[in-house]
C-alpha positions in Angstrom: -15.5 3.0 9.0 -17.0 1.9 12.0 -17.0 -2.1 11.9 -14.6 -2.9 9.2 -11.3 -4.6 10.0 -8.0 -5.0 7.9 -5.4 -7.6 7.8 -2.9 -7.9 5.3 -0.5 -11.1 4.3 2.6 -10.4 2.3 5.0 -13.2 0.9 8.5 -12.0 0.0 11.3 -13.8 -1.6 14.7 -14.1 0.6 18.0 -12.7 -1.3 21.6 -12.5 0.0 22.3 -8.9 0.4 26.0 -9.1 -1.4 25.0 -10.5 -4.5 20.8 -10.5 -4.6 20.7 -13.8 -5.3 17.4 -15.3 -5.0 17.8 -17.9 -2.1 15.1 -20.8 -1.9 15.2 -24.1 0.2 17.9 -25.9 -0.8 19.9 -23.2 0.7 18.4 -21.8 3.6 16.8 -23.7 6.7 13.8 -23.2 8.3 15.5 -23.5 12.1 17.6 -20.4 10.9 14.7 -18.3 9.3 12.8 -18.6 12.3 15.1 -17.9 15.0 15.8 -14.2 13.2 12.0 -14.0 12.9 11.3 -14.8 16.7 13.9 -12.0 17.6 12.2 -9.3 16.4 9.7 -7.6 18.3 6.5 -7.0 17.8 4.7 -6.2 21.2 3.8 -3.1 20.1 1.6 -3.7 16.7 -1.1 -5.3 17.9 -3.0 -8.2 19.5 -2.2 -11.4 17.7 -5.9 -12.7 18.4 -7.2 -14.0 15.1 -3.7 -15.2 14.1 -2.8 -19.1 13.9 0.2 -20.7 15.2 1.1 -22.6 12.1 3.3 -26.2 13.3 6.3 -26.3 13.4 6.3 -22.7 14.2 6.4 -22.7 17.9 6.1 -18.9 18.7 2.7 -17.3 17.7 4.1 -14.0 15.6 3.4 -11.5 12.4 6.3 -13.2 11.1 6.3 -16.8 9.3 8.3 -19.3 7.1 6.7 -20.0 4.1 6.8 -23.0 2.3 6.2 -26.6 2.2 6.0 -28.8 5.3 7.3 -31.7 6.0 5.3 -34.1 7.7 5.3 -37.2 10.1 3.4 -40.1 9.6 0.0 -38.4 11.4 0.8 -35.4 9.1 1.9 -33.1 12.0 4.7 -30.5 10.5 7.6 -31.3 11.3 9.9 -29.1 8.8 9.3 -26.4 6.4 11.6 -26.4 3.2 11.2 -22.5 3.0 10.2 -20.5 -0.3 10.6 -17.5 1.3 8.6 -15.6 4.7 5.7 -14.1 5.1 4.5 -11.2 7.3 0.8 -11.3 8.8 -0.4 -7.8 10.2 -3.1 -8.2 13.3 -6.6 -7.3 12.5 -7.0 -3.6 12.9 -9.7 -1.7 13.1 -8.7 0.6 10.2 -6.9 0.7 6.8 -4.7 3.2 8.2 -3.8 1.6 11.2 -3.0 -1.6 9.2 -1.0 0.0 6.9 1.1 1.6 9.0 1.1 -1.4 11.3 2.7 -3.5 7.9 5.4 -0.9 7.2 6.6 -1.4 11.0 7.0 -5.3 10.8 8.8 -4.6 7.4 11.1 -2.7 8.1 12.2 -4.7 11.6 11.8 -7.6 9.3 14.4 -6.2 6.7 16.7 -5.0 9.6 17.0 -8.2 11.3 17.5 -10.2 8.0 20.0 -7.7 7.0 22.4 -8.3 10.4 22.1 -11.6 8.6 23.2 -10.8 5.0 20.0 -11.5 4.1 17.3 -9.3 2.4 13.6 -9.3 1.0 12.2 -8.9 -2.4 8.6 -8.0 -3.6 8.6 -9.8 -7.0 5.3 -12.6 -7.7 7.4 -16.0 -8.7 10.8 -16.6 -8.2 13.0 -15.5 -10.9 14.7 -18.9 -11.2 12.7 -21.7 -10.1 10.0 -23.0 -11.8 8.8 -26.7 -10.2 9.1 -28.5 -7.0 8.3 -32.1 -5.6 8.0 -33.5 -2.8 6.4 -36.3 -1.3 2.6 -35.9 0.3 1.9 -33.5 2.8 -1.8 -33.0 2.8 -4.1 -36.0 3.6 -6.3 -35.0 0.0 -4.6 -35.4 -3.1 -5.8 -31.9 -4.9 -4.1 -30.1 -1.3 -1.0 -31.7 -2.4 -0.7 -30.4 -5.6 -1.6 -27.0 -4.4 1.1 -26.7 -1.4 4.2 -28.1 -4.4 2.3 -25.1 -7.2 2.6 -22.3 -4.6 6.4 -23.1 -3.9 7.5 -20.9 -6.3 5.0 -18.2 -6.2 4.3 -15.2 -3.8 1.4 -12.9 -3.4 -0.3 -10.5 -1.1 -4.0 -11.5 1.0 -6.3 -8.6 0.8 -8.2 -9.5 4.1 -11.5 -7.3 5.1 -14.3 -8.1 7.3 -17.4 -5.9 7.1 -19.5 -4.7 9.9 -23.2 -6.5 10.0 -25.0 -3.8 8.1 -22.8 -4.5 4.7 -23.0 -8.0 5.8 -26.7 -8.6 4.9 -26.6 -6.4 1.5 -24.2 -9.1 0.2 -25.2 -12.1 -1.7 -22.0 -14.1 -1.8 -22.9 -16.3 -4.8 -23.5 -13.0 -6.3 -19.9 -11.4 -5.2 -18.2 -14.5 -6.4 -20.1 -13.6 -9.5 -19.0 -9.8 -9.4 -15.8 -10.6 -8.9 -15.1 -13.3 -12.1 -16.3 -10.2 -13.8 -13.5 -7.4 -12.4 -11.1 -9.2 -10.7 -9.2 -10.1 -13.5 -9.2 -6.6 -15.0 -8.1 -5.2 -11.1 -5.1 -8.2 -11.4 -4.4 -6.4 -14.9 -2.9 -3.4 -12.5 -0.8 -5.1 -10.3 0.8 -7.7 -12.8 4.8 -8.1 -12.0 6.2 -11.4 -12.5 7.6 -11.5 -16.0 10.3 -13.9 -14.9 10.7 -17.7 -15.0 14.1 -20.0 -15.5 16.5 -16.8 -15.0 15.2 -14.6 -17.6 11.8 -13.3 -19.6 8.7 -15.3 -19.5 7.7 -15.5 -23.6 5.1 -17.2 -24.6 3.6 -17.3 -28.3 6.8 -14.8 -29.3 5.7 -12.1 -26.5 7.1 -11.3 -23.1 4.1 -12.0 -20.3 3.3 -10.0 -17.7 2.8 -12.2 -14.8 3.8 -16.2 -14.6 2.7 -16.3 -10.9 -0.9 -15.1 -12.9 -0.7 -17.5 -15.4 -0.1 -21.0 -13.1 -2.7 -20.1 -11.1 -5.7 -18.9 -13.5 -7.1 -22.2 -13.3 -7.1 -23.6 -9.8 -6.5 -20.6 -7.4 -10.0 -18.6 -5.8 -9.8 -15.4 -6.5 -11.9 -15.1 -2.9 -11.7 -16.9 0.3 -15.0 -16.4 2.2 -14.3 -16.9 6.1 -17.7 -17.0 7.9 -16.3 -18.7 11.4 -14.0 -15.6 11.6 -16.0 -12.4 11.5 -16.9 -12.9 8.2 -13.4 -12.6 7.0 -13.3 -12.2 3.0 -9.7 -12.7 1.6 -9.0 -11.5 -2.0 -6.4 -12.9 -3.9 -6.2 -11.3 -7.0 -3.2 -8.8 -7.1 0.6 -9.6 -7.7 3.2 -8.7 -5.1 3.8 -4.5 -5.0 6.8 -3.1 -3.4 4.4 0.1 -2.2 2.5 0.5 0.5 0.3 3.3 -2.0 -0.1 -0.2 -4.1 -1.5 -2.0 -1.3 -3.4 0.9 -0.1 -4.7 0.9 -3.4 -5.7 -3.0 -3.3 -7.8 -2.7 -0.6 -9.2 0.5 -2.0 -10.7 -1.6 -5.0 -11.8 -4.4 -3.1 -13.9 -2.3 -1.1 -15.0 -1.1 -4.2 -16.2 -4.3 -5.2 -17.8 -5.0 -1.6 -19.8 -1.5 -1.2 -20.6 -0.4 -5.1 -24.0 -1.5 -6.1 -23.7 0.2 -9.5 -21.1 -2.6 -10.7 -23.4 -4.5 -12.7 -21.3 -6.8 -14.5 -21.1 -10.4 -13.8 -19.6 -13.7 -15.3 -18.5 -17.3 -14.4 -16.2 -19.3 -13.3 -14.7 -20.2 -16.7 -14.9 -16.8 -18.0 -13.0 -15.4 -15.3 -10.0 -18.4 -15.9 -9.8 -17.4 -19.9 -9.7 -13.6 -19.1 -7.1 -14.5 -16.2 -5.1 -16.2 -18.8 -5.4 -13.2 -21.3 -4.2 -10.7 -18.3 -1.2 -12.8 -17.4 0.2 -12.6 -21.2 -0.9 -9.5 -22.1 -1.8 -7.0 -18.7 -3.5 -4.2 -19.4 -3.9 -4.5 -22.8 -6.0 -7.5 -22.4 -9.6 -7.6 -23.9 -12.5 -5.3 -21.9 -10.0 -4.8 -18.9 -9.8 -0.7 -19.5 -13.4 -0.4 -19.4 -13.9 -2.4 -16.6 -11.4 -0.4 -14.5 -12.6 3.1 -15.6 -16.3 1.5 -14.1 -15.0 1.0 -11.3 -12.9 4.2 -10.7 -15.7 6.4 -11.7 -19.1 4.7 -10.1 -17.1 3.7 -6.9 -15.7 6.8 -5.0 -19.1 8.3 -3.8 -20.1 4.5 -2.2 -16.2 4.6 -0.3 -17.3 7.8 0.9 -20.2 6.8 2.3 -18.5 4.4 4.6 -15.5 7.1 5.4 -13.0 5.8 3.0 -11.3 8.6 1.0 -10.9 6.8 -2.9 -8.3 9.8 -3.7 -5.7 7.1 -3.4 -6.8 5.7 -6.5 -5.9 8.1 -8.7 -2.4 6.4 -8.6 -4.1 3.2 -10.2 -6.5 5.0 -12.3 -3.2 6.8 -13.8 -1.7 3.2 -14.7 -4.8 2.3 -16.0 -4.8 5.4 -18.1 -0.8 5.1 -18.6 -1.6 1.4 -20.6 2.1 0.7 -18.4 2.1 -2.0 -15.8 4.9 -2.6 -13.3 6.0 -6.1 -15.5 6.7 -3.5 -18.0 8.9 -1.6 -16.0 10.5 -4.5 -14.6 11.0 -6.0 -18.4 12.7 -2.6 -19.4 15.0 -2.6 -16.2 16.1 -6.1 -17.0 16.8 -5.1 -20.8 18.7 -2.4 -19.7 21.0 -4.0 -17.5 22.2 -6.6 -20.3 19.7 -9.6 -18.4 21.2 -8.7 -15.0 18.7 -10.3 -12.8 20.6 -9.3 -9.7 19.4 -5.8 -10.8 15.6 -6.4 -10.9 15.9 -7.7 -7.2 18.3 -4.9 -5.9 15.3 -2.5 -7.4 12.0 -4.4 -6.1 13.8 -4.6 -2.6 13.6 -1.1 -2.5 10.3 -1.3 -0.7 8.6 2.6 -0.5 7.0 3.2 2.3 4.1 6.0 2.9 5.2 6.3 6.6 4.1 10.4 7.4 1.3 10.2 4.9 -0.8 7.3 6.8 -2.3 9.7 9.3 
């Protein structure tokens, strides 16, 4: 794995512990949020080189307040009206290393929230809210719309930079091309935000799978290409897991996508919005996504071996996959169970599991 690095982004929805209601801005500050997140420490984790000090955080940390800034008049941040926070591993030099380097700033995340009565939930768009406004923030108009859109929703960035030898085998009009074609049907796996206005997401007389999916099919990359930092590639495809063996898994299939030469499909831009669209509604039961997942579980492990990743991870997706049973479903049944009780979806997806022992 010599060459690779690994970074992983993870956006979490706050909760008060007694009650698991899901907090947003209107009732919790940005000054407060950051002064539990500059307590905790971190020295230990890793180097915070490749990390940016984000205004008006002060404090360069793995630890942020995410939401939508508040600006002077020479657009400097001033404020953040928080959605939630956000933790942001170092770069590491393996998928282990960053995995177990994540689990460490969650869990001293979750204990310093909790001395506060607060807590942290893995769920893709907040259960209640749907919209927010606020005046400009972002000198272009389109940047705008974007930073109000993402107020409600929250997602993990798969972040991998490849050494110079995989580098030059990849033609990135080509991966952009690869990845309309099977990043819809890997989102189909990870789909778990059936929630909008306190209660199911239906559309057309169905429950969806994934709302956060379904606002952002039409604007939001699938793939962030970062050449002025070692090549960075950020993929954006998956919904929020509560696992690190889900995330494990995430960057498992995007390595997949990277290294597999035998993945021959392709397709557009507006291809991958419409199956997007279909995989937000309807998950894994959307049109082609099975066979595009089994392609990439069966031609893929033999190319991750060559580079010293073990795919046996994988089988926990491939058994979803198989299964036809996404985590939306789960989260649908768990709701209808508990007569609607939202408070018991977000006591459940706070319940993060860690891998811990099984990362050596």
């Amino acid at each position: 794995m010599s060459g690779f690095k690994f970074g992983l982004e993870a956006e979490f929805i706050l909760v008060r512990t007694k009650d698991h209601w899901p907090l947003w801005h209107q009732e919790i500050t940005f000054d407060r949020l950051n002064t539990i997140l500059e307590s905790i420490p971190f020295d230990d984790v890793g180097s915070m080189e490749g990390l940016d000090l984000e205004p008006p955080h002060k404090k360069l940390m793995p630890y942020v307040v995410e939401g939508y800034h508040v600006i002077d008049q020479d657009f400097a941040a001033t404020d953040i009206k928080p959605k939630g926070v956000e933790i942001r591993t170092p770069v590491y030099n393996s998928l282990q290393e960053c995995l177990k380097g994540f689990e460490i700033l969650l869990k001293r995340l979750q204990a310093a929230l909790a001395a506060e009565g607060l807590g942290v939930v893995a769920l893709s768009h907040h259960p209640r809210e749907t919209k927010f406004s606020g005046p400009q923030n972002k000198r272009r108009h389109d940047f705008w719309q974007w930073a109000m859109e993402v107020m409600t929703t929250y997602g993990p960035d798969i972040n991998i930079a490849v050494p110079e030898e995989v580098r030059k085998t990849i033609d990135l009009q080509d991966l952009e091309s690869k990845i309309d074609y099977y990043g819809p049907a890997l989102s189909a796996i990870s789909v778990a935000s059936p929630f909008t206005e306190d209660g199911l997401w239906k559309m057309r007389g169905e429950f969806g799978q994934s709302f956060r999916m379904f606002k952002r099919s039409i604007i939001a990359p699938p793939i962030e290409i970062h050449p002025d930092e070692n090549w960075r590639l950020e993929f954006k495809v998956f919904d929020m897991p509560n696992s690190t063996l889900d995330f494990q898994c995430q960057f498992l299939c995007f390595l997949a996508l990277l290294l597999n030469p035998d993945l021959k499909g392709r397709a557009g831009k507006h291809a991958r919005i419409y199956d997007l669209g279909q995989v937000a509604r309807h998950g894994l039961k959307a049109e082609a996504v099975k066979e595009r997942l089994i392609e990439i579980f069966e031609l893929s492990p033999k190319y991750l071996a060559q580079w010293g990743f073990d795919a046996a991870p994988l089988e926990h997706f491939k058994k979803r996959v198989l299964s036809g049973r996404t985590p939306a479903d789960d989260l649908i049944d768990l709701y209808q169970a508990n007569n609607g009780s939202m408070a018991s979806v977000l006591a459940a997806r706070s319940q993060f599991q860690f891998l811990e022992g099984k990362l050596n």
